[in-house]
C-alpha positions in Angstrom: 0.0 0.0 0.0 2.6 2.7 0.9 4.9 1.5 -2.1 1.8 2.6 -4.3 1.7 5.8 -2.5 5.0 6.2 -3.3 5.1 8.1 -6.9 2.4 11.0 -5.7 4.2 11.3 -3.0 7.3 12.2 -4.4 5.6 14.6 -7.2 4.2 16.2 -3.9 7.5 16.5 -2.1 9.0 17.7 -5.7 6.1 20.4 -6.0 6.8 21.7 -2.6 10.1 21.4 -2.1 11.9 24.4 -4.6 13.9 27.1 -4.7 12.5 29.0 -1.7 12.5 26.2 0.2 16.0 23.8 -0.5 17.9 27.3 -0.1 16.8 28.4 3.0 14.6 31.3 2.1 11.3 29.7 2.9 11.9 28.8 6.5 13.9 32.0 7.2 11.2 34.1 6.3 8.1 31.9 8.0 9.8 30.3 10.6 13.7 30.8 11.4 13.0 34.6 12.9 10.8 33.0 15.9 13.3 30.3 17.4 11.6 27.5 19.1 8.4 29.0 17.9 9.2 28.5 14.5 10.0 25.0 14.9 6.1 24.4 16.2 5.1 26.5 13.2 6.3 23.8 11.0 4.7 21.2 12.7 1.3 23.2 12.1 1.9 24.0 8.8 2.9 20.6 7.3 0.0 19.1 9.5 -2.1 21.6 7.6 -1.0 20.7 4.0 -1.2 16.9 4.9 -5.1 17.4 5.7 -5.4 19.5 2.4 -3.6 16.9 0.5 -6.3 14.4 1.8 -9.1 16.6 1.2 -8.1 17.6 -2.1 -8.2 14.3 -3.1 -11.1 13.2 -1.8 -13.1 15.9 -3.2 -11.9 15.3 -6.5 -12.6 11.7 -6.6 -15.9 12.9 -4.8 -16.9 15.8 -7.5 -15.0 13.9 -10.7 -13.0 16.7 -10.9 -11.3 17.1 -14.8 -9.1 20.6 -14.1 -8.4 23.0 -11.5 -11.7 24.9 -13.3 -14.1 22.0 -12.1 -12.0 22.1 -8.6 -13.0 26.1 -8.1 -16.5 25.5 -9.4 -17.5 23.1 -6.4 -17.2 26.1 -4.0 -18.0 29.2 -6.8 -20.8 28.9 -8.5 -21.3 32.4 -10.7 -19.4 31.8 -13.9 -17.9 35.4 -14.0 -16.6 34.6 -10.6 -15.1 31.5 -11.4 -13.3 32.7 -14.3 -11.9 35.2 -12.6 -10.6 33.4 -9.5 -9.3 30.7 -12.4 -6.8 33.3 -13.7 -5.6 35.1 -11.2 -4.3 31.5 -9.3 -3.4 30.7 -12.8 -1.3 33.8 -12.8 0.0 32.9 -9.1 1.1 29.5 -10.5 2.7 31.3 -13.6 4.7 33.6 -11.4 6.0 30.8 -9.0 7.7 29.1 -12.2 9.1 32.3 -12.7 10.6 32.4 -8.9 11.5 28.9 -9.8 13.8 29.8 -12.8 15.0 33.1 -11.1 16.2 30.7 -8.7 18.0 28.9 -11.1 19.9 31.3 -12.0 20.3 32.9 -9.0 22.3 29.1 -8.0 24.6 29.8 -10.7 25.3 33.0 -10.0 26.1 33.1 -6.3 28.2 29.7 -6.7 29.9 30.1 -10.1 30.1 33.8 -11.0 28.2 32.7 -14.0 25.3 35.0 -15.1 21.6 34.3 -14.2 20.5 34.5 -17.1 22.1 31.7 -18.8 20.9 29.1 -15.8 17.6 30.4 -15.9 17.9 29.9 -19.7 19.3 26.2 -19.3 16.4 25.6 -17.1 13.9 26.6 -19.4 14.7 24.5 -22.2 14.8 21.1 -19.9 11.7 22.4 -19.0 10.3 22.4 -22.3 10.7 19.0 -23.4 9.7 17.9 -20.1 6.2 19.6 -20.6 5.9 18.2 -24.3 5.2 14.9 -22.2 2.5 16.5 -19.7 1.8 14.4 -16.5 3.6 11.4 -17.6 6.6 13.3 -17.9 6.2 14.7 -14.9 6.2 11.4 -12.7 8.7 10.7 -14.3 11.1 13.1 -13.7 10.4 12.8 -10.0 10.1 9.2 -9.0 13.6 9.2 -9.8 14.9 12.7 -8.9 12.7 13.1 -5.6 14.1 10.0 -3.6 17.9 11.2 -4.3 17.0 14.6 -3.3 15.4 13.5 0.6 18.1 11.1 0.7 21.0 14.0 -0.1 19.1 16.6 2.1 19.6 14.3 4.8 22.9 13.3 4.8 23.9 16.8 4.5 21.9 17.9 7.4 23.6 15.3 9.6 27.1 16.5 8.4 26.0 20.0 9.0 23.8 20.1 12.0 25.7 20.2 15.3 23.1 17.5 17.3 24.6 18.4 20.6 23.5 21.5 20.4 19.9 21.1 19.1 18.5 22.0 22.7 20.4 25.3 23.2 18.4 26.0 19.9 17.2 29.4 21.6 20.5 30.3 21.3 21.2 31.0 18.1 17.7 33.2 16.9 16.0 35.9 17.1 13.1 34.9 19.8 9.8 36.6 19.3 7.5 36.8 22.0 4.3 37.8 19.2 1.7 35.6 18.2 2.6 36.5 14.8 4.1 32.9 14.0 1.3 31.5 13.9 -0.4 33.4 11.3 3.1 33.0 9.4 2.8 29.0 9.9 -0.7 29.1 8.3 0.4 31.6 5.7 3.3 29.3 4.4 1.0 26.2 4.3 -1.9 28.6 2.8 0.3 29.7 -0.3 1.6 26.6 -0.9 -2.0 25.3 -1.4 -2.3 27.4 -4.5 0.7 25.8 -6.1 -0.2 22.4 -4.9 -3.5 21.8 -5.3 -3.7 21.6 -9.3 -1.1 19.0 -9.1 -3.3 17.0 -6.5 -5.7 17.5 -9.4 -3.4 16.0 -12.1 -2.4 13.0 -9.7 -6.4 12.1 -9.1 -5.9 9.1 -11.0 -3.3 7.9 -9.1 -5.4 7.5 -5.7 -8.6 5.3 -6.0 -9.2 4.4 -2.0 -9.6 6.3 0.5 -6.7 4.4 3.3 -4.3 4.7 0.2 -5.3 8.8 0.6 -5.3 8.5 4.4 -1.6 6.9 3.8 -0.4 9.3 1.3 -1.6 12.7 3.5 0.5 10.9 6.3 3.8 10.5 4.5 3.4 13.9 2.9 3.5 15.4 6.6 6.2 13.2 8.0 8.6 14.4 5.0 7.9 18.0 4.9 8.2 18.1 9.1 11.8 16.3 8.7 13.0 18.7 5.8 12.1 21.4 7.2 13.2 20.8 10.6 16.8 19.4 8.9 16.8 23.4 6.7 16.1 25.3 9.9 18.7 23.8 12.0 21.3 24.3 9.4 20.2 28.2 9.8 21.4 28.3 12.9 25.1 28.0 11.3 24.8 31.5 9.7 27.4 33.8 10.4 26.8 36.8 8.6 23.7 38.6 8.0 21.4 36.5 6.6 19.3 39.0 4.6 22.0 39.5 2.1 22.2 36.1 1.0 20.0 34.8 -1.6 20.9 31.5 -0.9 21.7 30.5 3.1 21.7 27.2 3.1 24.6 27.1 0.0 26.4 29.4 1.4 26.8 27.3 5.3 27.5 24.1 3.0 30.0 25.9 1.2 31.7 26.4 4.4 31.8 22.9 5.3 33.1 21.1 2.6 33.5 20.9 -1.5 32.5 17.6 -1.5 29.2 18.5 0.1 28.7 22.4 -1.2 28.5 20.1 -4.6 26.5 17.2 -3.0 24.0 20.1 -1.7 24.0 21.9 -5.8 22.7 18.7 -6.6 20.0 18.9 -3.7 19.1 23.0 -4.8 18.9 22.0 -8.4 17.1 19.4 -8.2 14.6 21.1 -6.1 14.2 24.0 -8.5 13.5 21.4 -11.8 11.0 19.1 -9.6 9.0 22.3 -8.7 9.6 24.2 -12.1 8.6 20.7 -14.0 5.5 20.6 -11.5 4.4 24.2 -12.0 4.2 24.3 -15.6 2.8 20.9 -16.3 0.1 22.6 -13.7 -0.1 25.7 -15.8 -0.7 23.7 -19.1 -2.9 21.7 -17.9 -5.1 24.2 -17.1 -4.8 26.8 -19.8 -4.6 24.9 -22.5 -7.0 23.5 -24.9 -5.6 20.8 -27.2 -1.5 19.6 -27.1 -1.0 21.4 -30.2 -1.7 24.9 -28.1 0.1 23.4 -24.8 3.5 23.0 -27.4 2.9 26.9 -27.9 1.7 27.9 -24.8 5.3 25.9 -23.2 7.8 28.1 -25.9 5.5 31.2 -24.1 6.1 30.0 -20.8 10.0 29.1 -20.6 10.9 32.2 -22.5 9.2 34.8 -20.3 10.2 33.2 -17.4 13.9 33.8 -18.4 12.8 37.8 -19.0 11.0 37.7 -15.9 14.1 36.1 -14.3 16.4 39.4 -14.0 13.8 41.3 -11.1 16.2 38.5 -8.6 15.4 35.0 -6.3 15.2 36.5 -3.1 13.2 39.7 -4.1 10.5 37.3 -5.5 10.6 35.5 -2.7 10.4 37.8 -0.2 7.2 40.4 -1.9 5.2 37.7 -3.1 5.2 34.2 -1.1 3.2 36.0 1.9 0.8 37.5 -0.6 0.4 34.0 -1.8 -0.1 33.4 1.8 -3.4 35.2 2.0 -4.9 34.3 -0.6 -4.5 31.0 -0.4 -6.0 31.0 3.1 -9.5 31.9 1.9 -9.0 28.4 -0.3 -8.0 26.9 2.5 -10.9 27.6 5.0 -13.6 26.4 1.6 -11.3 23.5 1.4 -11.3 22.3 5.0 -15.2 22.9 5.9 -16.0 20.4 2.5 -17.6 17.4 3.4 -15.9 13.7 1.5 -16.9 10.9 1.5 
């Protein structure tokens, strides 16, 4: 049962795990500036996007839900309405490609001296062929990418992370005595709803009872709580102001070793094309019509995300992932107060 689990989960993992997250800007920015509040933050957020995962599912195989339009129309019913709300998360899934191919480059950059624009341009081209396959391609890529990735994250966390001093965690942040993380834990699993629930579309076919749904909402929890525990712990190696990195995490590996600063280029890579791939298979799935347009609508996609690329990772990031937040909180509240079967 959980081997057949296994291939959604990992285009899950791939979907959620990108840029923002693998380099450290995700969990600095939701979690990392409350301390040991931070580290219950990610315990409620991944708790949250396990019980969307399971009742995404459910209410697809419910609804016989076709595309993310069918999705929305359960819980809008004015056609105007619905095609509005269609576009603008289509645009909020268009724009996190983006981020994802800013990110890219930003890797290449920051590690190499090598301009952004060409590994943002690299990026898009694999993407494009991966797209010309749609969802197939898609499992594809990350049943065998995903597994090396969890397995790479965590050997480099153990080689990074200083265990003995996990408890005096306090420390090494900046402790906040607001409520505020909270809302910030909710946020990061509310935004990452928008980007993850047309791929929970695509993969309805994948899931056909309801313990294998049960199972699969589990696993996704268990593996976002570990990663994102392993990321936030190797913050605490920073040395130098964090907020003029783009990438923390590659810079702390970096530190450590050769061996594992490339072991960890693997781990951001891979991230960025898992996500990327997951994004835009999500895109053209839902915008367009026949596989004649989605071959046009991809060249559209991969080139202005290499325009789009040059605004920078971290400034992306940073202006637009608590946006998401909000937005995908209203989803969130419809989502969790539907009744499945």
């Amino acid at each position: 049962m959980i081997k057949k689990n296994l291939k959604p989960l990992f285009v899950i993992i791939g979907t959620l795990v990108g840029a923002g997250f693998a380099s450290g800007q995700e969990i600095y920015i939701f979690f990392y500036k409350y301390g040991i509040n931070g580290i219950l933050g990610i315990f409620i957020s991944s708790i949250l996007l396990g019980i969307v995962v399971y009742k995404v599912l459910g209410i697809c195989k419910n609804n016989e839900v076709k595309n993310y339009k069918d999705f929305l129309h359960i819980f809008v019913k004015k056609e105007k309405q619905l095609n509005i709300i269609n576009m603008i998360m289509n645009i909020f899934i268009l724009i996190t490609f983006y981020i994802m191919i800013a990110g890219f480059g930003a890797y290449f950059e920051q590690q190499f001296g090598i301009n952004s624009l060409i590994g943002s341009l690299i990026l898009a081209i694999i993407c494009y062929f991966v797209f010309l396959n749609h969802i197939s391609g898609l499992i594809k890529v990350n049943q065998w990418i995903v597994p090396i990735l969890i397995g790479s994250f965590i050997i480099v966390g153990i080689k990074v992370i200083e265990f003995e001093n996990i408890w005096h965690i306090s420390n090494y942040v900046i402790q906040n005595s607001t409520w505020k993380w909270i809302l910030d834990s909710i946020l990061y699993g509310s935004y990452n709803t928008i980007l993850l629930i047309p791929v929970l579309i695509a993969l309805r076919d994948q899931i056909n009872h309801k313990r294998e749904n049960i199972i699969l909402s589990i696993l996704t929890t268990i593996c976002i709580i570990v990663l994102s525990v392993i990321i936030f712990l190797m913050l605490t190696k920073i040395d130098v102001d964090i907020e003029n990195l783009e990438m923390p995490i590659v810079y702390i590996v970096s530190k450590i070793s050769k061996i594992f600063k490339y072991v960890y280029g693997f781990v951001i890579l891979s991230s960025i094309f898992t996500t990327s791939v997951s994004l835009g298979t999500s895109f053209l799935e839902n915008v367009a019509k026949t596989k004649n347009s989605s071959k046009y609508v991809a060249i559209l996609v991969c080139i202005s995300g290499v325009m789009v690329s040059k605004v920078g990772f971290s400034n992306l990031v940073n202006a637009l992932y608590p946006i998401f937040g909000y937005i995908g909180f209203i989803q969130i509240i419809k989502i969790l107060f539907t009744k499945i079967i």
